[in-house]
C-alpha positions as CSV (number, residue, x, y, z in Angstrom):
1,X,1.0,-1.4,19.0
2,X,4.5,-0.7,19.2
3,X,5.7,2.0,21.4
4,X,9.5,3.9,21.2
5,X,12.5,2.9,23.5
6,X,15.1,5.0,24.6
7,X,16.7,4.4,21.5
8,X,14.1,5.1,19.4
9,X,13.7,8.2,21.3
10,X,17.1,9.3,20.9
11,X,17.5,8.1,17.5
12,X,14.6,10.2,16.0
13,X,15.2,13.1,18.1
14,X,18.9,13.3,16.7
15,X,17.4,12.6,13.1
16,X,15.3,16.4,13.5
17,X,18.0,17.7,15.1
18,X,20.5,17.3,12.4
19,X,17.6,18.0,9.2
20,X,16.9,21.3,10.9
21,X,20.5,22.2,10.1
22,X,20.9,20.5,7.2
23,X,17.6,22.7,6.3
24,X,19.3,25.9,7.4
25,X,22.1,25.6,5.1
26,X,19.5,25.4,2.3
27,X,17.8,28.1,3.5
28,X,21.1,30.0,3.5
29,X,22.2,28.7,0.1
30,X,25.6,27.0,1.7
31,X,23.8,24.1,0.2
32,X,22.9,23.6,-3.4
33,X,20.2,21.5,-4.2
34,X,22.0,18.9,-6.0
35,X,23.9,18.1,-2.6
36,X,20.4,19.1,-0.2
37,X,18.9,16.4,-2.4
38,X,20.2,12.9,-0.5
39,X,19.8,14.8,2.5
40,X,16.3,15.3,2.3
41,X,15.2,12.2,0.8
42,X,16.6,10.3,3.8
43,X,13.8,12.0,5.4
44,X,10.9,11.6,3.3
45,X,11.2,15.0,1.9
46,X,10.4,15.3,-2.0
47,X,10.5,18.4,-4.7
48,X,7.1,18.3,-6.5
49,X,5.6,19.9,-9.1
50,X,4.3,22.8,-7.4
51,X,6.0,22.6,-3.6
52,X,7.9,19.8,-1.7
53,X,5.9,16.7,-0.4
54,X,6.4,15.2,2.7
55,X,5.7,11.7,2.9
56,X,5.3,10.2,6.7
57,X,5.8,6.9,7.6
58,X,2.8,4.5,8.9
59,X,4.6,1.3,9.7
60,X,2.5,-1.9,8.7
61,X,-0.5,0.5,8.5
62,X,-0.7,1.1,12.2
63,X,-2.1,4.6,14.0
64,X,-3.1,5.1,17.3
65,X,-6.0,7.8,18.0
66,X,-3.4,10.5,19.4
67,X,-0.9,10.1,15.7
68,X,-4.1,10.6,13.7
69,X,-4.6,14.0,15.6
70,X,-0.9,14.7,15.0
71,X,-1.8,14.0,11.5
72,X,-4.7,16.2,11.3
73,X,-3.3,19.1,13.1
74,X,-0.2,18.7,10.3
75,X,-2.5,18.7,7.8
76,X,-4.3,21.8,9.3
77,X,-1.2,24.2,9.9
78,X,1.6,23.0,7.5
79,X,-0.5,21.7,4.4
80,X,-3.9,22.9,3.0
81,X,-5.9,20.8,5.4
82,X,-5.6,17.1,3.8
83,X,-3.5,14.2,3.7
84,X,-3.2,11.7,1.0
85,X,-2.8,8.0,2.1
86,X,-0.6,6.0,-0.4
87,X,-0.4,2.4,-2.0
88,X,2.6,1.7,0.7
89,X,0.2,2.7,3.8
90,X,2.2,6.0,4.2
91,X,0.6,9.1,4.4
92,X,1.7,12.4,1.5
93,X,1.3,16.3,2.4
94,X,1.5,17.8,-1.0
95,X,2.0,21.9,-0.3
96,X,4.8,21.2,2.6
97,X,7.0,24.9,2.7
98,X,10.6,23.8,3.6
99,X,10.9,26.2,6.4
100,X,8.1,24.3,8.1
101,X,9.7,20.8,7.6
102,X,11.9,20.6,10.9
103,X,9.3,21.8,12.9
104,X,6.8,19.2,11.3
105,X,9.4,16.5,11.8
106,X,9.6,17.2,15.2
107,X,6.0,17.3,16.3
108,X,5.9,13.9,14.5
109,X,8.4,12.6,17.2
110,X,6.5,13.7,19.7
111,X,3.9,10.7,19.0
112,X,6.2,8.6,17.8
113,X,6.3,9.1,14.4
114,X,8.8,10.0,11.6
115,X,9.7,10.1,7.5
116,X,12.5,7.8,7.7
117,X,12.4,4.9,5.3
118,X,9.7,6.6,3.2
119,X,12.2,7.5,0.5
120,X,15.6,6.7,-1.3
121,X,17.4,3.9,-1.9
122,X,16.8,2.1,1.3
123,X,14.5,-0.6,2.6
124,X,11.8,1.2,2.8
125,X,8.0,1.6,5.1
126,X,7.2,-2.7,5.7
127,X,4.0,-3.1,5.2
128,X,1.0,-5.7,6.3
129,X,-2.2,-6.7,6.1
130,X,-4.6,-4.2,6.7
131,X,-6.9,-7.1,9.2
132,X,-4.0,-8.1,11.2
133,X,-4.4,-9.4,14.4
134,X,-8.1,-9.1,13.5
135,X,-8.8,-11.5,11.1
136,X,-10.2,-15.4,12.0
137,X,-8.0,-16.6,9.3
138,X,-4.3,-15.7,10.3
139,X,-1.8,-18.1,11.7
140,X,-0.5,-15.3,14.1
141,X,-0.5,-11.1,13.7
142,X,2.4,-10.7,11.1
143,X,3.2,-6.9,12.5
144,X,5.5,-8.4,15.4
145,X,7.6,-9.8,12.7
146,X,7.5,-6.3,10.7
147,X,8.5,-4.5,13.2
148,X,11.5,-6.8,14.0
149,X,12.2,-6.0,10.3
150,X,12.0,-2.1,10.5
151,X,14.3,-2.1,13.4
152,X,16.8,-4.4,11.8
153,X,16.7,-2.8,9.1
154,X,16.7,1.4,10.2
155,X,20.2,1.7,10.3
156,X,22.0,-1.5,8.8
157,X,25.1,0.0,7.7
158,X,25.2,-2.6,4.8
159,X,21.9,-1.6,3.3
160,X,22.1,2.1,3.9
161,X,22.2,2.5,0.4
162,X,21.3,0.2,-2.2
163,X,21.1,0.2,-5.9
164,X,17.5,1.1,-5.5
165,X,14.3,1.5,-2.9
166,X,13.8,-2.2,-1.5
167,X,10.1,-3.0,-0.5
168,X,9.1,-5.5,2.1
169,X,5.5,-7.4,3.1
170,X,4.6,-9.4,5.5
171,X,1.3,-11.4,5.5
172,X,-0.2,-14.5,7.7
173,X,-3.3,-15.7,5.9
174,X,-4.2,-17.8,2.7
175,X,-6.3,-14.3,1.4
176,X,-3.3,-12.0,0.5
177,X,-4.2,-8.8,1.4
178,X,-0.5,-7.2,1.2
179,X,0.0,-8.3,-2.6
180,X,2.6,-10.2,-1.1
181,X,3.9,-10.9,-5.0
182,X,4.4,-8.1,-6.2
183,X,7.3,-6.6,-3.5
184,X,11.2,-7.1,-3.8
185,X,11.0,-9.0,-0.9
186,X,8.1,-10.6,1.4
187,X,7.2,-12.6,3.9
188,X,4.2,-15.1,4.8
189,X,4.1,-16.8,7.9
190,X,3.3,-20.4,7.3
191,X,3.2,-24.2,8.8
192,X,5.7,-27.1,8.0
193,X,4.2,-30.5,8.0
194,X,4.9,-30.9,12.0
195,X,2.4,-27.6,12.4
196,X,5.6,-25.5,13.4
197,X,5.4,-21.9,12.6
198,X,8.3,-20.3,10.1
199,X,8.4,-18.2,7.0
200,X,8.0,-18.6,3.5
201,X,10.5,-16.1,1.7
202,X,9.9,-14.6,-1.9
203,X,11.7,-12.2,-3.7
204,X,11.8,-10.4,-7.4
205,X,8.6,-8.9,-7.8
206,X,7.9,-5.4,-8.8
207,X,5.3,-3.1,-11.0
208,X,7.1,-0.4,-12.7
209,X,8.3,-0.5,-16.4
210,X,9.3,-4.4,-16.6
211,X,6.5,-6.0,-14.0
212,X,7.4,-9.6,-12.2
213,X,5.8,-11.7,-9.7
214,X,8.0,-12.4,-7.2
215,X,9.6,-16.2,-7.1
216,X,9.8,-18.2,-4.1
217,X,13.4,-18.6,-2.2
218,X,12.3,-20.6,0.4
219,X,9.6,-22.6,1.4
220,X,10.2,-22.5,5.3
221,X,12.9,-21.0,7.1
222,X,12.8,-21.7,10.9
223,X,11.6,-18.6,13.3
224,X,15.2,-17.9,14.9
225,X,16.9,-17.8,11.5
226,X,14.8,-15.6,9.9
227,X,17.0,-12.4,9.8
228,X,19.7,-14.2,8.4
229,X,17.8,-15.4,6.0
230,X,16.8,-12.0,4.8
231,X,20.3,-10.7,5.3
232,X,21.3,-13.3,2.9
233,X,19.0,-12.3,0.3
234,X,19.7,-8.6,0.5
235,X,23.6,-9.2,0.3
236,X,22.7,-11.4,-2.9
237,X,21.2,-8.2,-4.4
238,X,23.3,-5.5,-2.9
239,X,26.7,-7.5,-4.2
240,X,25.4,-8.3,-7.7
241,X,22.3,-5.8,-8.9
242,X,23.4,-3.3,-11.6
243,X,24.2,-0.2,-10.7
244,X,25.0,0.9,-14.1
245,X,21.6,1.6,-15.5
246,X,18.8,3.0,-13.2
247,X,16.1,0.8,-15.0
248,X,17.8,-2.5,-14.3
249,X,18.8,-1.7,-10.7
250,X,15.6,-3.6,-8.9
251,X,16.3,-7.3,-6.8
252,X,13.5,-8.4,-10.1
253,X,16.2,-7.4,-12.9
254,X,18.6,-9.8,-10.8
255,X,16.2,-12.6,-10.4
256,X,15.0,-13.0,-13.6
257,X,18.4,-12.4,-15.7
258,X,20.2,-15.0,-13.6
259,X,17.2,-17.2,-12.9
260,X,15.3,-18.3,-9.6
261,X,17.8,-21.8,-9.1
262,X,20.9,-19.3,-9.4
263,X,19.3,-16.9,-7.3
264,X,18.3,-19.6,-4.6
265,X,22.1,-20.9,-5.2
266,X,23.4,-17.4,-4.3
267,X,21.0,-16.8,-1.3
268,X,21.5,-20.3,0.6
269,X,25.6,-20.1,0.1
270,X,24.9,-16.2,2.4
271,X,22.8,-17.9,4.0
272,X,25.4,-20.6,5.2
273,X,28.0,-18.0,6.1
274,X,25.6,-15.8,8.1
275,X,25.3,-19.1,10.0
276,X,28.7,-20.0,10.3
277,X,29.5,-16.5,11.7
278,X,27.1,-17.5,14.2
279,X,25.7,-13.8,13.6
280,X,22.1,-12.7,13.6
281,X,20.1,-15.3,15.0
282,X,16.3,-14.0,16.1
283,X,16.6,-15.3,20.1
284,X,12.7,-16.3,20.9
285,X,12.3,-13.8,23.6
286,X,13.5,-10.8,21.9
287,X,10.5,-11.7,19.3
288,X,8.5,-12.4,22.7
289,X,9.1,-8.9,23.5
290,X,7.9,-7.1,20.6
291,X,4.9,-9.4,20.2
292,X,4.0,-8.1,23.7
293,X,3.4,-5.1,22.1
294,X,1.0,-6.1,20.0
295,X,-1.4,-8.2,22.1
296,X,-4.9,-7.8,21.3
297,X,-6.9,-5.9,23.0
298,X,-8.8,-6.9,26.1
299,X,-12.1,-8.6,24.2
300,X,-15.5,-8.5,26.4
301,X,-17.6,-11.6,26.2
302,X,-19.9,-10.6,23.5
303,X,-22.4,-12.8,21.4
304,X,-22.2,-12.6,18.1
305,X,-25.4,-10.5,16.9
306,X,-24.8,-8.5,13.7
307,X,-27.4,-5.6,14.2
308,X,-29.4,-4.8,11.4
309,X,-30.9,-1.5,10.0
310,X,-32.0,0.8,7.2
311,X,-30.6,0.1,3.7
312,X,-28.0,2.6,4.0
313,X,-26.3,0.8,7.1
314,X,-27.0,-2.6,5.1
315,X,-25.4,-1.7,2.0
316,X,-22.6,-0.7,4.0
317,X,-22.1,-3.9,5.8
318,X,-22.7,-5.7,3.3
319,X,-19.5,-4.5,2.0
320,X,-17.2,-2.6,4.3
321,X,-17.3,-5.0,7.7
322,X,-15.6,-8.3,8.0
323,X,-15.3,-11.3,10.4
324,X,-13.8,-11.1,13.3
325,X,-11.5,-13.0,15.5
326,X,-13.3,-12.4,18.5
327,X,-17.3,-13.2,18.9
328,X,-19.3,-10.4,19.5
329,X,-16.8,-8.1,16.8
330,X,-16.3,-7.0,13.7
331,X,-13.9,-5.0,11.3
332,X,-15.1,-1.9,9.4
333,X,-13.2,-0.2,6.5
334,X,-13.6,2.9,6.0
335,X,-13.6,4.1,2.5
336,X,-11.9,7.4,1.0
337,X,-13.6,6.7,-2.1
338,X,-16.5,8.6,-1.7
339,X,-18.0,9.4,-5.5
340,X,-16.2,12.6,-6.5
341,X,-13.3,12.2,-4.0
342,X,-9.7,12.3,-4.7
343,X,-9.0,8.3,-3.8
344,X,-7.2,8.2,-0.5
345,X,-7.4,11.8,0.6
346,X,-8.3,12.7,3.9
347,X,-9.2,16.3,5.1
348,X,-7.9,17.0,8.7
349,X,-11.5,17.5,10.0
350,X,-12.1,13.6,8.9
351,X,-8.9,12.7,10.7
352,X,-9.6,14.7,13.8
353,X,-13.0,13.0,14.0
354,X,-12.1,9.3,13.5
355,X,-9.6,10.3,16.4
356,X,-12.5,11.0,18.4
357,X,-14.3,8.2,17.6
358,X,-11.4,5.6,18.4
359,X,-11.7,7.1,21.7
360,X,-15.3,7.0,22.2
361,X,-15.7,3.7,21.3
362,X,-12.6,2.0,23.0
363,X,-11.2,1.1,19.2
364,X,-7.3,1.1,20.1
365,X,-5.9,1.6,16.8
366,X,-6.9,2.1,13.0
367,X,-4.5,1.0,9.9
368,X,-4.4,2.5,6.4
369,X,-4.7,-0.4,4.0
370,X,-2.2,-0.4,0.3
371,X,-5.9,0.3,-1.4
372,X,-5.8,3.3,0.0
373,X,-8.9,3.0,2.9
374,X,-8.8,2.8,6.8
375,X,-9.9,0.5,8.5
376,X,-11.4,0.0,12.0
377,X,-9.7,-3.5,13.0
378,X,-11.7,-3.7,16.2
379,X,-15.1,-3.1,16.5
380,X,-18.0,-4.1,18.4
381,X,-20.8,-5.6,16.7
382,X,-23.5,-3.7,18.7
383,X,-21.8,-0.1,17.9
384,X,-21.6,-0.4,14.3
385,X,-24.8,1.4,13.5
386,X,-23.7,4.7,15.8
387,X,-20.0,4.0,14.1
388,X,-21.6,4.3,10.7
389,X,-23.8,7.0,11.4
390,X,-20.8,8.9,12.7
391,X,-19.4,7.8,9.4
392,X,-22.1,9.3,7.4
393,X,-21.9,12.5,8.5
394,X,-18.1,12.7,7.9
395,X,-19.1,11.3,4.4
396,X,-16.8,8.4,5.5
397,X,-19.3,5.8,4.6
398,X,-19.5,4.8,1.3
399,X,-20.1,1.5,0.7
400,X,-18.0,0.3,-1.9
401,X,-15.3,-2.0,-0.4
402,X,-13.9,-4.2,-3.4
403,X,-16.4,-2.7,-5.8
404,X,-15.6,-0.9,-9.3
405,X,-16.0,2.7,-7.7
406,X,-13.1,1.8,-5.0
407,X,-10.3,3.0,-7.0
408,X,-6.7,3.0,-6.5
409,X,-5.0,6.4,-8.3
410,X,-1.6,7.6,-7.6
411,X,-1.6,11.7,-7.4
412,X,-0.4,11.7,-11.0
413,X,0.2,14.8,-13.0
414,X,-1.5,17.1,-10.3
415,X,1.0,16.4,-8.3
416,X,4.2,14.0,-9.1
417,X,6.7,15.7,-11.3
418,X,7.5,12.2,-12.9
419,X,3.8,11.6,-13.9
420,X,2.7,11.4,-17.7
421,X,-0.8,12.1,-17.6
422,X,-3.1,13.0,-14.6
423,X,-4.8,10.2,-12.6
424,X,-7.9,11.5,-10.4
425,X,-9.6,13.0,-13.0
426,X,-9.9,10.0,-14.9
427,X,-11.1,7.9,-11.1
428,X,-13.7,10.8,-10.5
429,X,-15.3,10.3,-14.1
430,X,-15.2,6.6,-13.7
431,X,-16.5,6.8,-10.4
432,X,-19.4,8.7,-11.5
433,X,-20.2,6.5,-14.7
434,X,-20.2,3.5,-12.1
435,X,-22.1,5.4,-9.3
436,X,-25.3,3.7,-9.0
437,X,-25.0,1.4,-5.7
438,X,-27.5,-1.4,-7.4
439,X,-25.0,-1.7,-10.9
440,X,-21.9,-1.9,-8.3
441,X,-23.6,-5.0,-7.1
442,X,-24.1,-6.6,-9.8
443,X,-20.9,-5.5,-11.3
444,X,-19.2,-7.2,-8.2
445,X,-15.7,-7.6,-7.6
446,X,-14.2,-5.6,-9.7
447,X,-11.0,-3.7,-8.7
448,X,-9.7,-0.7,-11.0
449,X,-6.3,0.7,-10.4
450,X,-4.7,3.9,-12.0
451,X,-1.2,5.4,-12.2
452,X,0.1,8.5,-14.0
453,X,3.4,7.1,-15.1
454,X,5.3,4.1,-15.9
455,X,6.1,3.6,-12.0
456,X,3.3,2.0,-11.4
457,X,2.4,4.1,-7.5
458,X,-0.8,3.5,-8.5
459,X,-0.4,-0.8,-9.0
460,X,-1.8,-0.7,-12.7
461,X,-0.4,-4.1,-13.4
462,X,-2.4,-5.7,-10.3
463,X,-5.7,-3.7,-11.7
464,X,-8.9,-6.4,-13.0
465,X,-8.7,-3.1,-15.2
466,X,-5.6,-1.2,-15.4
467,X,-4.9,2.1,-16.8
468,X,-1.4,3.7,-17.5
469,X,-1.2,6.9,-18.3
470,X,1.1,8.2,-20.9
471,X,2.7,11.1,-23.3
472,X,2.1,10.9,-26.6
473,X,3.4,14.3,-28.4
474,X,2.5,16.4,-25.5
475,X,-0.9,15.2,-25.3
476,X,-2.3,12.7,-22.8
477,X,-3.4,9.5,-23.3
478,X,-4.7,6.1,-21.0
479,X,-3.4,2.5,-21.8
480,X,-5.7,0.0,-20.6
481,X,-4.6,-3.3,-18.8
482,X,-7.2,-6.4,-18.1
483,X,-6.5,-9.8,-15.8
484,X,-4.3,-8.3,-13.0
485,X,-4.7,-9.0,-9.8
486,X,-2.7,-8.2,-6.3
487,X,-4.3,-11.4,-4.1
488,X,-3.1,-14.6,-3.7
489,X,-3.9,-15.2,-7.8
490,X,-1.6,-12.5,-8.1
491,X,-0.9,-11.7,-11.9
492,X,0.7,-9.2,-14.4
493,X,-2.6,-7.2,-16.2
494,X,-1.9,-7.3,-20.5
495,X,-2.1,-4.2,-21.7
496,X,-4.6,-4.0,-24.1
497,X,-3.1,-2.0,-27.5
498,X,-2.9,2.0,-28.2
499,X,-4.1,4.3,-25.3
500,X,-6.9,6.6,-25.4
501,X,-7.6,10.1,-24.9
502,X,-8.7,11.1,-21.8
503,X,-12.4,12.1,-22.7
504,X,-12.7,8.5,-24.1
505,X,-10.6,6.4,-21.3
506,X,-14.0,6.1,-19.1
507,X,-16.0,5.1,-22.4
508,X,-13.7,2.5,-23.0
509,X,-13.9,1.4,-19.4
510,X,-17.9,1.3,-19.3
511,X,-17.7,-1.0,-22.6
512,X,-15.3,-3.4,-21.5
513,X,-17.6,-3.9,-18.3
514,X,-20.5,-4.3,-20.4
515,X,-19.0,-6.5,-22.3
516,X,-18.3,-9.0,-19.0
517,X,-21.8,-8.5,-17.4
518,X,-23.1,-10.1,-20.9
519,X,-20.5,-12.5,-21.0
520,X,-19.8,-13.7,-17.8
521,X,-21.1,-17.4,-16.6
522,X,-22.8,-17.4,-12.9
523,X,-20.9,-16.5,-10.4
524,X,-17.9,-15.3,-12.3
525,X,-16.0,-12.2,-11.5
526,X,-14.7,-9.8,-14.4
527,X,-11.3,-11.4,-13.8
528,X,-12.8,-15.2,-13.9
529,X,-14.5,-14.2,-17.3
530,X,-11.5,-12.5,-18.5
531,X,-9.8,-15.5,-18.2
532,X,-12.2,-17.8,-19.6
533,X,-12.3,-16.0,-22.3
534,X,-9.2,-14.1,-23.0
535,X,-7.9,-10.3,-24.7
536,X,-9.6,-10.3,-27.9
537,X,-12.8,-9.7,-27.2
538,X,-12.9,-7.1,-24.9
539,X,-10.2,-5.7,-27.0
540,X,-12.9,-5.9,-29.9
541,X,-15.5,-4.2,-27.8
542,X,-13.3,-1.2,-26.4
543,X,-11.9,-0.4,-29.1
544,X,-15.7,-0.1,-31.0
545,X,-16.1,3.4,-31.7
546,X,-12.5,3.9,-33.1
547,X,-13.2,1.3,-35.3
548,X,-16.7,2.6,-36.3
549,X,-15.6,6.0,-36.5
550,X,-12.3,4.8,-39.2
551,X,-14.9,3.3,-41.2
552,X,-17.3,5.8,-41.0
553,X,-15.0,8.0,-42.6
């Protein structure tokens, strides 16, 4: 994994160094919190509902054993002993005291860590896919490239501010695992025809209160041009996004008012002039360099023999481990979704011991996936039973990878002082409904996602089953969304008609997936069925006991 330079070093160092003052003239009242307020965000530092939130960045979802301890300990002394890992791979501390903040900011740079680009309106945290470098199926690791993209991008002068927060993905397989689709602005390292590596470049998706899948700007753009390239696109947006209204400011609004052969129009005529200037060029070894730092570790000769066991450790793999590159290995994910759980919570006891663990068993890094897991990218086959047992008693393995109980929920009303209606209540009581390991599996693939508020932190629209929460007179209520999906089918979940309360949202839930495990044909998923067959009839079926009850009465 990456590791600082001397100007990183120095960068971050001068970063705390100039917060801890900035944070002394709050203290003092010199500043107000109208003008503290762009000072803080450019450091990941939010005002909550009940305390500030500090949100760290995790760079394409990448920890080494010594930042999880760093995280744990932070957790342990500044916070109330957990962590909450988000949908952009970043991890929250919800009860942060703003005293404590330069401090905290400053034991993060002592493993290399820091809260810039977790906030504002800046390019913000680039994310990857969770099995990079892992999986059999990747052309090459995509975090090289995301890193050349976070350092380009820390301190451009030209994007330091944009109209809005500008999210980037990178991703190197046919399975998207990033949701590639839905960011401003991604990445996915592909072949031409002559089997030469480059880029395919999209732009203009988004969730939030008008969703879009992003549109494709280029097909291939060659390796040593592919800064310019997203240079070009970013001064497209930067020149021409509104700034006049805050829910029009996103690179999406621009795409779709003036259309994806316009946009493309815009983008290659940048393009062109970045080239002319003879600017910005990616020279082969400075990517050579930063791949170095992500080599893979060094594999042993293993056979491949997948150990076997009780039912518990079955179930599990069944589920939670993956191919691997290498023979003899596997990749493990480690679920926060344990039946009850807050969805993506972490207590610093959990973190301190997966530290421990990485150690033990020569596992050189773990990455925090956008669904809101960890996961253990390189494993040996032949320790996965003692992994999992050490999992167990952490009450880190629950095996329901992929499966209706694995929930995505943004904090929500708990929490987020923009939030509508709260969000892990409603996961726990679904969780619970679904908890029964022998219905998940026949349930199958089913992926339910959650967010308080129209912003979407908790990817609603990319939900099989989406649910929104919203106000309605002071009271809460839960929209439901069907057919969205996040992967390489990527589409925009319909929402489904008037919300529901929240003691009938998991009702409504349990129907519609009754509904599917009646209707579906063999071996279809709820989103293949849902597309077979369409709105209506789930929308007939959830909506039952309104309807019953109206003529009831």
């Amino acid at each position: 994994m990456y590791r600082y330079d001397e100007f990183d070093a120095r960068f971050v160092a001068e970063r705390v160094a100039q917060f801890r003052y900035q944070v002394e003239r709050r203290l003092s009242g010199e500043l107000t919190e109208d003008k503290f307020k762009p000072l803080r965000l450019l450091n990941g530092l939010y005002l909550q509902l009940h305390a500030y939130m500090l949100r760290v960045a995790v760079p394409y979802g990448t920890l080494a054993s010594r930042q999880l301890r760093k995280l744990a300990h932070i957790a342990r002394k500044y916070d109330k002993g957990f962590g909450h890992f988000t949908t952009r791979t970043n991890i929250q501390y919800n009860w942060i005291k703003l005293v404590d903040v330069p401090d905290i900011l400053a034991e993060l740079a002592e493993v290399e860590m820091h809260c810039i680009q977790t906030s504002g309106n800046c390019i913000r945290n680039v994310t990857a896919d969770q099995f990079a470098g892992a999986t059999p199926d990747e052309i090459e690791d995509p975090r090289p490239l995301a890193e050349i993209i976070r350092q380009w991008s820390s301190l451009h002068p030209e994007f330091v501010f944009l109209a809005r927060k500008f999210k980037i993905a990178v991703g190197a397989t046919p399975e998207d695992r990033a949701a590639l689709q839905y960011h401003d602005m991604a990445v996915e390292i592909v072949r031409d025809g002559e089997g030469r590596v480059g880029y395919k470049v999209t732009a203009g998706g988004g969730m939030g209160r008008t969703p879009y899948l992003a549109q494709v700007m280029s097909d291939f753009v060659a390796r040593e041009d592919i800064l310019a390239y997203l240079e070009a696109v970013l001064r497209v947006y930067n020149q021409d996004s509104r700034r006049d209204n805050i829910h029009k400011q996103r690179i999406k609004i621009l795409v779709n008012a003036i259309g994806v052969e316009e946009m493309r129009a815009r983008v290659a005529r940048e393009f062109e002039e970045i080239k002319r200037m003879g600017t910005l060029q990616l020279p082969a070894q400075e990517l050579d360099r930063i791949a170095a730092y992500f080599a893979p570790p060094a594999f042993e000769a293993l056979p491949d023999a997948m150990p076997t066991g009780d039912l518990d450790f079955e179930n599990w793999k069944r589920t939670n481990v993956h191919p691997h590159r290498a023979p003899g290995y596997a990749i493990a994910t480690i679920s926060l979704k344990a039946i009850g759980q807050v969805p993506g919570d972490a207590s610093a006891g959990q973190m301190e011991a997966l530290a421990d663990l990485m150690d033990e068993y020569a596992i050189p890094e773990i990455r925090v996936s956008h669904e809101q897991n960890l996961v253990l990218p390189h494993v040996r086959q032949k320790d996965l039973p003692a992994i999992f047992a050490r999992l167990q008693d952490l009450d880190l393995a629950t095996p329901n990878s992929g499966l209706i109980t694995d929930i995505i929920a943004c904090p929500g009303l708990d929490y987020c002082d923009l939030a509508n209606a709260r969000s892990i209540p409603v996961a726990q009581a679904i969780a619970k409904r679904f908890a029964g390991l022998e219905r998940q599996h026949d349930i199958g693939e089913l992926k339910i996602k959650i967010s308080g508020c129209i912003n979407a932190c908790g990817h609603h629209h990319a939900g099989h089953i989406g649910i929104l929460g919203v106000d309605k007179k002071g009271v809460e209520y839960y929209q439901l969304l069907l057919g969205g999906s996040g992967a390489e089918d990527a589409a925009i979940g319909q929402i489904m008609g008037p919300g529901f309360g929240e003691h009938e949202i998991a009702d409504a839930v349990e129907r519609v997936v009754n509904f599917y495990l009646k209707e579906r044909s063999p071996g279809e998923r709820f989103l293949d069925t849902y597309r077979r067959i369409g709105m209506e009839p789930f929308k007939n079926i959830a909506y039952q006991e309104q309807m019953n009850a109206a003529y009831n009465g």
